[in-house]
N, C-alpha and C positions, 0 to 999 in steps of 0.2 A: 563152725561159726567162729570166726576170730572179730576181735572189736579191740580196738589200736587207738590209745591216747596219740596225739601229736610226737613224732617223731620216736616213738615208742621202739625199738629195735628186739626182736625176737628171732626165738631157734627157727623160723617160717624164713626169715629173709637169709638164711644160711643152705636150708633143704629144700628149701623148692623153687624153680625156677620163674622168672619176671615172667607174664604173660606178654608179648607182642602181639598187634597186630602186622601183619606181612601183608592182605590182600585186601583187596578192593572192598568195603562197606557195603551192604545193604542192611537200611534202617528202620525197623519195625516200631511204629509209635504208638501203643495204647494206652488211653485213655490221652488223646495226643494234644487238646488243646488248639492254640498256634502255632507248635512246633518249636518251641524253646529249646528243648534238647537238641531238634536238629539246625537251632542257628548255633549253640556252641558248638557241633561240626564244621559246620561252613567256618564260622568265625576261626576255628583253630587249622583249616584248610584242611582238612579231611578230605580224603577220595573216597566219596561217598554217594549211592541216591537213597531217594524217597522210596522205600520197598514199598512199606502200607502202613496206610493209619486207620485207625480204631477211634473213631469220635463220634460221640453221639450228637453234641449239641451242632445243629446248621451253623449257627453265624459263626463259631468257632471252626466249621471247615471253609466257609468262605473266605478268613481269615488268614486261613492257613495258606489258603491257595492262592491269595494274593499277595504274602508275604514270600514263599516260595516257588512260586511261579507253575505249581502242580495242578491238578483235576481231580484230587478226589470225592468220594460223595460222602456224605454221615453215613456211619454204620454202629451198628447197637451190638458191643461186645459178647451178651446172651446170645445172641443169633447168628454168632459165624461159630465155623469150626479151625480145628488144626489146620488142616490144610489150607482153608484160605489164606492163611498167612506165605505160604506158597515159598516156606526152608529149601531149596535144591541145593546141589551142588557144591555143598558146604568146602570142598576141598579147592574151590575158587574163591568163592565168599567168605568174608567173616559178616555173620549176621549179630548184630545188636538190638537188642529189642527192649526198651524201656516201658515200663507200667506205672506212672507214677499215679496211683488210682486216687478216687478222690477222698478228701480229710476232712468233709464236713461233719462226717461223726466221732472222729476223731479228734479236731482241736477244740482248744481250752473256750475258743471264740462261739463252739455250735452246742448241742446238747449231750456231746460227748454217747454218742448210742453205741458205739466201738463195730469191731470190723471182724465178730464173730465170725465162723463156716457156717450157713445158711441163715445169717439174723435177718435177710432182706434189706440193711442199712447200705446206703451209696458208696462205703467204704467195706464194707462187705464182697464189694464186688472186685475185688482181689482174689476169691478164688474164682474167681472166670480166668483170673491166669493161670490157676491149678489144674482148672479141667484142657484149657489150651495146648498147655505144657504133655500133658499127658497124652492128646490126642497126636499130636506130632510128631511124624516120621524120622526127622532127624530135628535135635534141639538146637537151639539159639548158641553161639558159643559165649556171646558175655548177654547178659541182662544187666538192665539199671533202675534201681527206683529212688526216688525223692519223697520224702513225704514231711511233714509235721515231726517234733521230735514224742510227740504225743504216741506215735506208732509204735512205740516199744517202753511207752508209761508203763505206769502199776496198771491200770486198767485193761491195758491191750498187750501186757508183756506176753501172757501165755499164748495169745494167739501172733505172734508175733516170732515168739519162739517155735510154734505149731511152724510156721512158713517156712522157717529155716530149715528147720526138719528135711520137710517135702523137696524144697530145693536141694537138702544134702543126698537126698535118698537117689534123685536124677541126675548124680554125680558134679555137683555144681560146690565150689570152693566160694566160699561167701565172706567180705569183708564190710562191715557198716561201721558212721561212722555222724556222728553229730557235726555238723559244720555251719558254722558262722560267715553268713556274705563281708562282712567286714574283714573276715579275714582274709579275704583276698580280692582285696582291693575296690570292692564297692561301697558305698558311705549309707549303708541299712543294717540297722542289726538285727538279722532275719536268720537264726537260729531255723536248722531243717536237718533230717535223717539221710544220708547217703547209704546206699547200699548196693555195691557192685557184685556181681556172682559169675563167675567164669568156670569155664565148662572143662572139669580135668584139676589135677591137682596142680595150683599154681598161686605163687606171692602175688601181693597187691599190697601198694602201700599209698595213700594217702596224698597228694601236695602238700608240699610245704606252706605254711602261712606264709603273707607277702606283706610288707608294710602298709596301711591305709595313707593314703595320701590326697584323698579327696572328701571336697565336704560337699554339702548338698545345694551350695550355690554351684555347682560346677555340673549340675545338671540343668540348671534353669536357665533363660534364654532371657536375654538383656531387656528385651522388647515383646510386650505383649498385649494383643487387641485386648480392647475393654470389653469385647462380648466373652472373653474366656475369664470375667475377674470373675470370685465370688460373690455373691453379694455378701452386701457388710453385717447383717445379722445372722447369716450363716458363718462368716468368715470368724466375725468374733468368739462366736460359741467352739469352732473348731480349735483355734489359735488358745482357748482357755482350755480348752481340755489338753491339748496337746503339753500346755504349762502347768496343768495340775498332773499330770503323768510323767512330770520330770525328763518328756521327748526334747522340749526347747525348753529357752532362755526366755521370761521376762525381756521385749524389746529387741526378739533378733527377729520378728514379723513386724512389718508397717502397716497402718492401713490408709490408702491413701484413692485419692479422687481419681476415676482413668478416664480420658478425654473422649467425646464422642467423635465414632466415624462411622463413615458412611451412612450417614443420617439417622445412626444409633444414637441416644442418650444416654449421656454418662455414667456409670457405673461407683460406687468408691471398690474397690480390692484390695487386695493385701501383696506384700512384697516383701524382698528379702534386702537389708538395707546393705552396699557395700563396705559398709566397716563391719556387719555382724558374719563375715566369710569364717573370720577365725573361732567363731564361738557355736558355730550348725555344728548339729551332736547327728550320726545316724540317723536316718528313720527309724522306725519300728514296724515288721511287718506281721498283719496275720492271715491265717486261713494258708489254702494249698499253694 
């Protein structure tokens, strides 16, 4: 297991070679969500498909498949085996297979029940990619997981370090890594666990941080129907908490009257006022 401060240089980036990809992508998504992982594919133009996704929740594959133009169905990760993941051909393929499993019992946000080997917690169910792994005829060459930075806490360090293990033991070279969305280039400060593992002995090193250049009017849309405002007693309570959490400024939220259309009746909402561009701080994100 190596674990690399920011630009950290070691005897690794000397003796082992850069991993590449050279072949055509198929993409293995468990615990897959919408498919986040696989729009920073598409986004970075990867030659790549949709191998198979692992999702239990329906609206979350409906989602999927209309985000990505696929047909899959909900599948419950207890109930499949190795092989449906369906690894061939590895010597045309590079397979990636991400597990970013869920952190409800793992962040600071839930009741922290942690991600034991048999505890039954929803984050537990990380060793379903233990038994996967094992059932399978030929391995994944890189895996990726994201999680909470809570997944390698004092609470969940031992089993945490238990995974690494297992992954070193199926000849998997492991690099993780605490990463900040601010630092590269999104305006949330959404602190998460990275953990790349490639198949064989091989460096990995990290992106560089990127300058932030964006603040969180630069996500928000000039113009907005009054049926999407808050209303003003939910708006106010959120807008106070957000100002007792030191997230905003005193005054960089309006709340203001939105006009009625389409024979809706008016709303008041809240807004982000054109002089407070320079003073929006990050979000703050939680949960997986």
């Amino acid at each position: 297991m190596k674990h690399y401060d920011y630009d950290q240089i070691t005897i690794f980036d000397l003796t082992l070679p850069q991993f590449q990809i050279d072949r055509p992508i198929r993409l293995i998504e468990l615990f897959a969500g919408i498919g986040s992982q696989a729009m920073a594919l598409r986004d970075l133009g990867a030659d790549f498909e949709h191998w198979r996704v692992v999702e239990f929740e329906p609206n979350a594959v409906t989602s999927y498949n209309a985000i990505h133009g696929t047909h899959f169905e909900p599948q419950d990760i207890t109930k499949i085996t190795g092989a449906d993941l369906g690894i061939t051909d590895t010597e045309k393929y590079c397979y990636i297979m991400t597990y970013s499993f869920p952190c409800q019992d793992l962040s600071s946000a839930g009741k922290q029940r942690g991600m034991k080997k048999g505890s039954g917690t929803r984050s537990g169910l990380l060793w379903e990619v233990e038994r996967l792994l094992n059932e399978v005829g030929s391995l994944p060459q890189v895996l990726l997981m994201e999680n909470v930075t809570e997944v390698h806490g004092e609470k969940n360090a031992v089993h945490f370090q238990d995974w690494i293990s297992f992954l070193e033991s199926k000849g998997y070279s492991n690099y993780w890594q605490d990463i900040n969305a601010s630092d590269y280039g999104v305006a949330q400060n959404r602190d998460r666990c990275i953990m790349v593992s490639i198949l064989g002995q091989y460096n990995y090193k990290f992106p560089r941080r990127i300058q932030l250049e964006k603040t969180m009017e630069d996500y928000l849309e000039p113009d907005v129907e009054s049926r999407y405002f808050v209303k003003t007693e939910k708006a106010e309570r959120l807008i106070q908490r957000l100002i007792d959490e030191g997230q905003i400024e005193p005054g960089i939220i309006q709340i203001e009257e939105g006009g009625a259309e389409d024979g809706e009746s008016g709303d008041r909402g809240c807004r982000f006022p054109e002089s407070g561009k320079g003073n929006t701080r990050p979000g703050s994100g939680a949960g997986g």
